[in-house]
Backbone bond lengths (Angstrom), bond angles and torsions (degrees), N, CA, C in turn:
res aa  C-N    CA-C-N  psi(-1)  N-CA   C-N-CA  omega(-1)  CA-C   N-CA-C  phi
1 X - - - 1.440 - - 1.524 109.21 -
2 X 1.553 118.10 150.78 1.442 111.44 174.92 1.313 99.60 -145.48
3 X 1.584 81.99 165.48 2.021 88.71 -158.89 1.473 92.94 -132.09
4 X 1.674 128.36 -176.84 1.282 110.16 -153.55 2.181 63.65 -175.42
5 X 1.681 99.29 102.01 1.254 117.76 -179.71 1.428 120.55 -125.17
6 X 1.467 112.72 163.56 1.503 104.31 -147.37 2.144 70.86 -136.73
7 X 1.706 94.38 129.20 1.444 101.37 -168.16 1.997 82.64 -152.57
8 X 1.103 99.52 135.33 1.457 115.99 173.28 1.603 104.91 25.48
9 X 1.511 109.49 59.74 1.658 108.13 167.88 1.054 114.82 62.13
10 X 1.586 133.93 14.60 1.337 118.48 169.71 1.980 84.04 -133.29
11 X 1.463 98.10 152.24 1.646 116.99 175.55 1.363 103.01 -81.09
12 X 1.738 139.39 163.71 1.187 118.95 -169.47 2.162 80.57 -166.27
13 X 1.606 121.74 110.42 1.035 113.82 167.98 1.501 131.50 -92.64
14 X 1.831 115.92 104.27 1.560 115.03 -136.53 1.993 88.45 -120.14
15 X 1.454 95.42 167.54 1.134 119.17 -161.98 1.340 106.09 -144.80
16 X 1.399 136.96 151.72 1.625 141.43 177.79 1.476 109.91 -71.52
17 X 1.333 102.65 110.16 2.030 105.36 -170.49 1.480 99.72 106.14
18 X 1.299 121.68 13.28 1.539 108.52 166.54 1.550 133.86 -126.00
19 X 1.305 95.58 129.54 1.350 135.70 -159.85 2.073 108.49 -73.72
20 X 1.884 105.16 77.19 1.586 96.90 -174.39 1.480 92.28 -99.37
21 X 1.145 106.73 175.55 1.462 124.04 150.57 1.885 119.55 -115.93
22 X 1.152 126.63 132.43 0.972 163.88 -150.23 1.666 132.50 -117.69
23 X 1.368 114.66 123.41 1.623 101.83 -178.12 1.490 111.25 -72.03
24 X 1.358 130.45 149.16 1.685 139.50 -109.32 1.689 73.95 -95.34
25 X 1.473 84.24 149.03 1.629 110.81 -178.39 1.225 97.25 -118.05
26 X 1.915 115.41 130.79 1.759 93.66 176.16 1.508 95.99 -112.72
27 X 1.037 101.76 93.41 1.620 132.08 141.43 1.350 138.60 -114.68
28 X 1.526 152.37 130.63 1.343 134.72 -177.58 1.250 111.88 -54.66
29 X 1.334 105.56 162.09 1.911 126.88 163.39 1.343 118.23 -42.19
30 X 1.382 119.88 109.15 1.610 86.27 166.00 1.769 81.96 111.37
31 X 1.106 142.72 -21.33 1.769 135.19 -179.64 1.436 123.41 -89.40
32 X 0.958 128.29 132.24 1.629 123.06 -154.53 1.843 101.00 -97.44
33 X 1.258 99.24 137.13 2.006 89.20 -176.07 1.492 78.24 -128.47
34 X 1.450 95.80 -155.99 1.996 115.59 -155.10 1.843 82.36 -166.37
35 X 1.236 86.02 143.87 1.588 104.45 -172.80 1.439 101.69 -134.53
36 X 1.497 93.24 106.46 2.101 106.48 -172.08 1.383 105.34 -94.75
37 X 1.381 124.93 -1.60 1.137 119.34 -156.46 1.645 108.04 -105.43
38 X 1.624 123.87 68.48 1.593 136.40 -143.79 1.794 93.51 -118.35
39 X 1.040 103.78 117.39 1.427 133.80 170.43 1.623 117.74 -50.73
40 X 1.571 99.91 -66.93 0.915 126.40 -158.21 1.760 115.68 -170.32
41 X 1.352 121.98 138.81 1.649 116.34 171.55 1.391 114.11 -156.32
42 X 1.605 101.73 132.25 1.626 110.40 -152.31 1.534 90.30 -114.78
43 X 1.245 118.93 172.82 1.337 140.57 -167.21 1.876 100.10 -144.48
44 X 1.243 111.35 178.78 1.330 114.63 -168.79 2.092 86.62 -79.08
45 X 0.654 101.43 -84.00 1.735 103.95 162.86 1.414 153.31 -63.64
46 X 1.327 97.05 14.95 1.605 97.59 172.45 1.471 85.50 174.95
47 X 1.713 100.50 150.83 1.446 120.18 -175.01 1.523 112.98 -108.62
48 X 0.991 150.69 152.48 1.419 157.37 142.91 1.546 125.71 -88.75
49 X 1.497 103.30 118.57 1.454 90.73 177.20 1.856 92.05 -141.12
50 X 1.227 128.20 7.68 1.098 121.99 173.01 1.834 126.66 -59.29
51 X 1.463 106.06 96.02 1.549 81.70 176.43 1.426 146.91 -29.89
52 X 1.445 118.10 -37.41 1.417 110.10 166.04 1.422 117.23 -59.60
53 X 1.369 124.09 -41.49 1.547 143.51 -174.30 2.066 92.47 -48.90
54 X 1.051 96.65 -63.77 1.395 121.40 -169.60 1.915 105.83 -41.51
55 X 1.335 108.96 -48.11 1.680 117.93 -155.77 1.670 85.76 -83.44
56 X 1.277 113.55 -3.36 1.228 81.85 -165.92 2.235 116.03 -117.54
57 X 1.674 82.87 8.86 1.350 96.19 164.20 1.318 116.80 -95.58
58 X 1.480 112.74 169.69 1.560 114.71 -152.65 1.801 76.69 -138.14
59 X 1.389 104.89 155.16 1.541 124.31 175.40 1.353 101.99 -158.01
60 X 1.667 109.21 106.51 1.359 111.04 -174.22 1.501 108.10 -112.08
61 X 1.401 123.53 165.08 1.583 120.87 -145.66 1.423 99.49 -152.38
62 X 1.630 120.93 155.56 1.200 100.47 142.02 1.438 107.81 -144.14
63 X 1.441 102.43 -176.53 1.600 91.53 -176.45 1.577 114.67 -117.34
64 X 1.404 99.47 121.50 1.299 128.90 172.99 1.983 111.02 -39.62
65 X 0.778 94.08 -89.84 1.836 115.00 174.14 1.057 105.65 -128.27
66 X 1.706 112.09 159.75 1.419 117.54 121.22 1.541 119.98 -94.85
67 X 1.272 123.80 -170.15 1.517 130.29 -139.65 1.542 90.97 158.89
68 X 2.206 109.69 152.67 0.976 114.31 123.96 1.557 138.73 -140.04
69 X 1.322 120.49 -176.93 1.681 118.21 -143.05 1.830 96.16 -74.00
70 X 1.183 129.95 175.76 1.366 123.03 -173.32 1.631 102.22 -72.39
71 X 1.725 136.10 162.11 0.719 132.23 -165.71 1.895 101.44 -83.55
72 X 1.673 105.47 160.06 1.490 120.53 164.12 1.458 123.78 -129.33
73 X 1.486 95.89 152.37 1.328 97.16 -166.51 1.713 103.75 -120.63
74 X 1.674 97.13 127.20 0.984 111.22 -166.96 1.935 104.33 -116.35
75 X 1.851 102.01 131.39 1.446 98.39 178.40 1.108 127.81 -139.81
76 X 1.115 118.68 132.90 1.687 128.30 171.58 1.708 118.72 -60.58
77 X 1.482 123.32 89.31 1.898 97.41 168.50 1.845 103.86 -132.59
78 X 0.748 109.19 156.83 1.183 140.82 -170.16 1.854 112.02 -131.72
79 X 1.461 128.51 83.77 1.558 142.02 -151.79 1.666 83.08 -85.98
80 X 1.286 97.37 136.35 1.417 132.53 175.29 1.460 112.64 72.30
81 X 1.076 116.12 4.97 1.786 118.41 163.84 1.305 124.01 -82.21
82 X 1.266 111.30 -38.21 1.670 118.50 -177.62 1.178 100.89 100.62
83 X 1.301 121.56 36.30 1.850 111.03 -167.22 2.214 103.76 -131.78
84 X 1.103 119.05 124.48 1.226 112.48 -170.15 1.487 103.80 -164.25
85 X 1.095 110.37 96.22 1.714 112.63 -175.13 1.804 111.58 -108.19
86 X 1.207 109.84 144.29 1.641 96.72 -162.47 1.721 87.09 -132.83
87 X 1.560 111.56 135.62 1.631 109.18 168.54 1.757 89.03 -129.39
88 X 1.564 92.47 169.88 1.734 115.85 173.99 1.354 96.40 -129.47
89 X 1.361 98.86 149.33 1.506 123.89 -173.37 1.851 103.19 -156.28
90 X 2.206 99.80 123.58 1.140 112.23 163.30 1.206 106.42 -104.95
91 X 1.718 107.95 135.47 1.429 105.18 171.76 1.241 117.69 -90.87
92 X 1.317 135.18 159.13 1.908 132.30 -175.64 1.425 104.76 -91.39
93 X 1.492 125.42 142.87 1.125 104.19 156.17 1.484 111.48 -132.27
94 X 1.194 130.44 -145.70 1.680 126.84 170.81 1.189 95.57 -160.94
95 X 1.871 115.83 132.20 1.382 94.24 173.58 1.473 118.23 -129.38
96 X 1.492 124.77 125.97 1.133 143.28 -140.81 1.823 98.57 -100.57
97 X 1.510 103.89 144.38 1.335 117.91 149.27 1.056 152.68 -85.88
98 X 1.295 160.67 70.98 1.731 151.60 -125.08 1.572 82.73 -87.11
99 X 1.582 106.60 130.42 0.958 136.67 168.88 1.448 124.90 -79.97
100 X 1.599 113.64 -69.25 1.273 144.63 166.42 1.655 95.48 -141.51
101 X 2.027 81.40 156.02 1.496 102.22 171.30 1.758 88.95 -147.35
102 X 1.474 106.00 106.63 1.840 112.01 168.17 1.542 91.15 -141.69
């Protein structure tokens, strides 16, 4: 079965044995969560999108690590002013296992 879940503003289309990464969950390594937040979940033959259908599946997870993504460099210039400001930014992520999805 696959489900198609909405986790820290990004959509994510997951399957049992799959390995996403995720914006940072603060929970430890190693803690099992449940992800209520289900879009949609299809089967080889028939799809579900009925909200009641929906509340009443469970998608349990756990989390692998956290980690974050390599750093970016972000810059301000403005040509012929003399003006050019440069920052770096790491983003966090956590990366989770789908356990089951029933």
């Amino acid at each position: 079965m696959n489900a198609i879940i909405k986790q820290g503003g990004h959509q994510y289309n997951v399957t049992e044995g799959d390995v996403i990464r995720v914006d940072q969950i603060s929970k430890p390594e190693g803690s099992k969560i449940e992800l209520d937040k289900i879009i949609m979940a299809f089967d080889d033959k028939e799809s579900v999108i009925e909200k009641k259908a929906l509340k009443s599946l469970k998608i349990k997870a756990t989390i692998q690590k956290h980690g974050r993504y390599p750093k970016i460099r972000v810059v301000k210039f403005k040509r012929r002013k003399h003006y050019m400001r440069t920052q770096g930014h790491k983003q966090g992520f956590s990366e989770i296992k789908i356990e089951s999805i029933k």
